[in-house]
NUMAR-237720 format. One record per residue (C-alpha): residue number from 1; x, y, z; residue in three letters. Coordinates in steps of 0.001 Angstrom, whole numbers, plus 500000, padded with zeros to 6 digits. Each point is the difference from the previous one (the first is absolute). Example, Ala and Ser with C-alpha at 12.3 -4.5 7.8 and 13.67 -1.06 7.14 Angstrom:
2
ATOM  numar    east   north      up  lodren
ATOM      1  512300  495500  507800     ALA
ATOM      2  501370  503440  499340     SER
END
This chain:
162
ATOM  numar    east   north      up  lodren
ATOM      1  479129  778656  106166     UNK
ATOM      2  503733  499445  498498     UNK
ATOM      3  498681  501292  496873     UNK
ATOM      4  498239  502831  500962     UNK
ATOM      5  503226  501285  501911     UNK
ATOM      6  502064  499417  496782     UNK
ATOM      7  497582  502043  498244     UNK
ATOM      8  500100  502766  502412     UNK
ATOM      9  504313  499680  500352     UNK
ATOM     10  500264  500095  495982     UNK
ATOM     11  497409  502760  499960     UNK
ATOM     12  501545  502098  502564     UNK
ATOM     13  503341  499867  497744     UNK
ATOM     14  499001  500695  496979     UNK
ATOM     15  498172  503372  501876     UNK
ATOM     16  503534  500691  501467     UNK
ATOM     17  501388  499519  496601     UNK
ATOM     18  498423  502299  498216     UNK
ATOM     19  500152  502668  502865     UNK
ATOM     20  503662  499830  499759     UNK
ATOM     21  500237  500256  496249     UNK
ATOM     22  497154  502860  499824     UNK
ATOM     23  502144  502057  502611     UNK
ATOM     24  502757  499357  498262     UNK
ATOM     25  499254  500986  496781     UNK
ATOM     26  499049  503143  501270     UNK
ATOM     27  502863  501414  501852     UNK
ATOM     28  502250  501942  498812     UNK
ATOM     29  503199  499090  499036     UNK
ATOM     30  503601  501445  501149     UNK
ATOM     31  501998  502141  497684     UNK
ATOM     32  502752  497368  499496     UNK
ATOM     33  497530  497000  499038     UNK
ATOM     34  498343  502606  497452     UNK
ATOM     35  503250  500944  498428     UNK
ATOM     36  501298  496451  500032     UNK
ATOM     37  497294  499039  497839     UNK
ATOM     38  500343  503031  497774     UNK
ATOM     39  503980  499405  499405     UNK
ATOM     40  499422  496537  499430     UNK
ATOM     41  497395  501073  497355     UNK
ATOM     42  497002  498794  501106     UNK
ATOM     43  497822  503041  499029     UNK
ATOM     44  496750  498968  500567     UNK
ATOM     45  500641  498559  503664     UNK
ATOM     46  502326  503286  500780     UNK
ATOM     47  496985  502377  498665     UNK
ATOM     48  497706  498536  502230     UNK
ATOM     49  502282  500408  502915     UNK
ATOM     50  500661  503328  499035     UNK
ATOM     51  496364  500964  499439     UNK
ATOM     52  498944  498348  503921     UNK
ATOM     53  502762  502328  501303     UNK
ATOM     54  498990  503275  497818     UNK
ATOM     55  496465  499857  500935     UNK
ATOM     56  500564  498858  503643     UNK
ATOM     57  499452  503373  502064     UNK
ATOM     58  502723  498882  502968     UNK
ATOM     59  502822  499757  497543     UNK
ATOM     60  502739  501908  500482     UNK
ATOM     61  498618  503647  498816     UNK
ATOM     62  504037  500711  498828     UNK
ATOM     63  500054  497257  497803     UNK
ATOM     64  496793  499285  498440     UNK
ATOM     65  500872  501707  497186     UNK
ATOM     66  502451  497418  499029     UNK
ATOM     67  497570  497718  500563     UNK
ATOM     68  497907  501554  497460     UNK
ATOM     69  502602  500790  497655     UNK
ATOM     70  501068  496060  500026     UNK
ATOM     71  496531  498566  499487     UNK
ATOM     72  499596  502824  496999     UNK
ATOM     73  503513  497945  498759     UNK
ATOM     74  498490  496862  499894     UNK
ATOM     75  496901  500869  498435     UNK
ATOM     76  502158  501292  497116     UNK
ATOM     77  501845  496951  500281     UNK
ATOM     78  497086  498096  499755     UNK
ATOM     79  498651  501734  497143     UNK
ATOM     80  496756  500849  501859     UNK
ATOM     81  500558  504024  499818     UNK
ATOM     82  496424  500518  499966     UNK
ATOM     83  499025  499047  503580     UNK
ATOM     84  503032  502568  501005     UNK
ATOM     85  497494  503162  500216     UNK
ATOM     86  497253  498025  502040     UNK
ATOM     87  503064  498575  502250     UNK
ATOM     88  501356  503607  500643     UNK
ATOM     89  496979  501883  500892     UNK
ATOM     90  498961  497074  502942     UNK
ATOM     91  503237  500823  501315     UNK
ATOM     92  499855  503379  499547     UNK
ATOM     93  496557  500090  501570     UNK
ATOM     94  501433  497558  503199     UNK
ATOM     95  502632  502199  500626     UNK
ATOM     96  499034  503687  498786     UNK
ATOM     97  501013  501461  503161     UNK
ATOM     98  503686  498681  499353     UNK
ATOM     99  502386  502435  497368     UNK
ATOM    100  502434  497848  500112     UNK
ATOM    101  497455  497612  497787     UNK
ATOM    102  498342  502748  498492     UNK
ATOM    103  503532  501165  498264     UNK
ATOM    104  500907  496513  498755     UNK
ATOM    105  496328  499392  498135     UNK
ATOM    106  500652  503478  498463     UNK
ATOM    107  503438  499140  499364     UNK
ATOM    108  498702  496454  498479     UNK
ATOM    109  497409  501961  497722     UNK
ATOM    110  502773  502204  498373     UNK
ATOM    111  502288  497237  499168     UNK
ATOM    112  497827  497073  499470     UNK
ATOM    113  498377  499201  496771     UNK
ATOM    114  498006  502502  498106     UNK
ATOM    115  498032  498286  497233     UNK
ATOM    116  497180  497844  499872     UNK
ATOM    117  496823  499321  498395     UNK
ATOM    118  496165  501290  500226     UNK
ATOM    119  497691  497228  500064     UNK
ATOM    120  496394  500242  499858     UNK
ATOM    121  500743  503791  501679     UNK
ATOM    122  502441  499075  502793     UNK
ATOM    123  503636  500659  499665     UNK
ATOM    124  501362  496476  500739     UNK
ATOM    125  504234  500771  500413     UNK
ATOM    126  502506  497276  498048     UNK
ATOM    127  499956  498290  496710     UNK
ATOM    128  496380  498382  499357     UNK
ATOM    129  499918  497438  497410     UNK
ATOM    130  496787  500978  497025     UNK
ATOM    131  498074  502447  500398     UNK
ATOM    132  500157  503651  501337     UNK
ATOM    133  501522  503047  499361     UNK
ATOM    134  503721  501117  500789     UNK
ATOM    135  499701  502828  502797     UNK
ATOM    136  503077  501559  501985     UNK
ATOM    137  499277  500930  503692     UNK
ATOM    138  502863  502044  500602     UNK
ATOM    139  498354  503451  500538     UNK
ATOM    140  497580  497810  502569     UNK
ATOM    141  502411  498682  502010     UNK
ATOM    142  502193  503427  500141     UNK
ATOM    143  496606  501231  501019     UNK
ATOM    144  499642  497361  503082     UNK
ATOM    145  503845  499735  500786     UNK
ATOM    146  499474  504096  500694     UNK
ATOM    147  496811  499295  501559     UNK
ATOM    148  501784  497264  502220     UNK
ATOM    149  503070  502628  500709     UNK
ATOM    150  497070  502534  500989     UNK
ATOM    151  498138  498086  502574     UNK
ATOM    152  503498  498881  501561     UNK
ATOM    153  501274  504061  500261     UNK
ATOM    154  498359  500243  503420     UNK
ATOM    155  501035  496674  501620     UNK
ATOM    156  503475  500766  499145     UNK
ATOM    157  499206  503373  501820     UNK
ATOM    158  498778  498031  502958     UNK
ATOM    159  502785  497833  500108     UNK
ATOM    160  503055  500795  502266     UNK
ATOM    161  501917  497243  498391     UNK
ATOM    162  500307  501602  496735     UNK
END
């Protein structure tokens, strides 16, 4: 009978455990933890903290563009500049109702980095070790960034806190 309540106790924990860690791994971190990590140069751990609060929809609609703009820094930082695109259209697609957002990923696309490499007919952004061919994407993201700048025209219109 001792045993089988052991069991149980130890089982019970371990549940409880791993409920805590689950929940916390997917909350979403403050501002000030994010860009503690990113100061003290811990990319990887700051992008992820950056991406959970970009693609949250109850973050603070004023500031998620920072939030984006930050996680685009530590891609670049990280040398992964060709998940950047994929990254900025799920935010762009979580929060397309926001111009705030919308004027930051435009802004991101004319200043980011325009060169890349097509491999096996995608357009992959970033240096790409073998392989490919050299390809600028420069008119393409002018073309978004205006398309972007477009689709936020009439929710700046809407907006009596201009």
């Amino acid at each position: 009978m001792r045993r089988k309540y052991l069991l149980f106790s130890l089982t019970c924990l371990l549940i409880g455990a791993a409920c805590a860690y689950a929940a916390q791994a997917t909350a979403v971190p403050s501002r000030e933890t994010v860009d503690k990590l990113y100061k003290d140069g811990n990319y990887a751990e700051a992008y992820d903290g950056y991406r959970r609060r970009a693609l949250d929809k109850n973050t603070d609609p004023k500031r998620v563009g920072e939030d984006l703009t930050m996680a685009i820094n530590c891609l670049q930082r990280l040398n992964r500049v060709n998940e950047i695109d994929e990254f900025r259209e799920a935010v762009i697609a979580a929060h397309e109702k926001n111009w705030r957002l919308l004027k930051a990923a435009a802004h991101s696309l004319s200043y980011g980095p325009h060169y890349g490499y097509i491999i096996a007919g995608e357009f992959e952004r970033g240096q790409h070790r073998g392989g490919g061919q050299p390809a600028s994407s420069e008119a393409r993201d002018r073309v978004r960034a205006l398309q972007l700048m477009q689709q936020a025209l009439p929710l700046v219109q809407q907006d009596s806190n201009k």
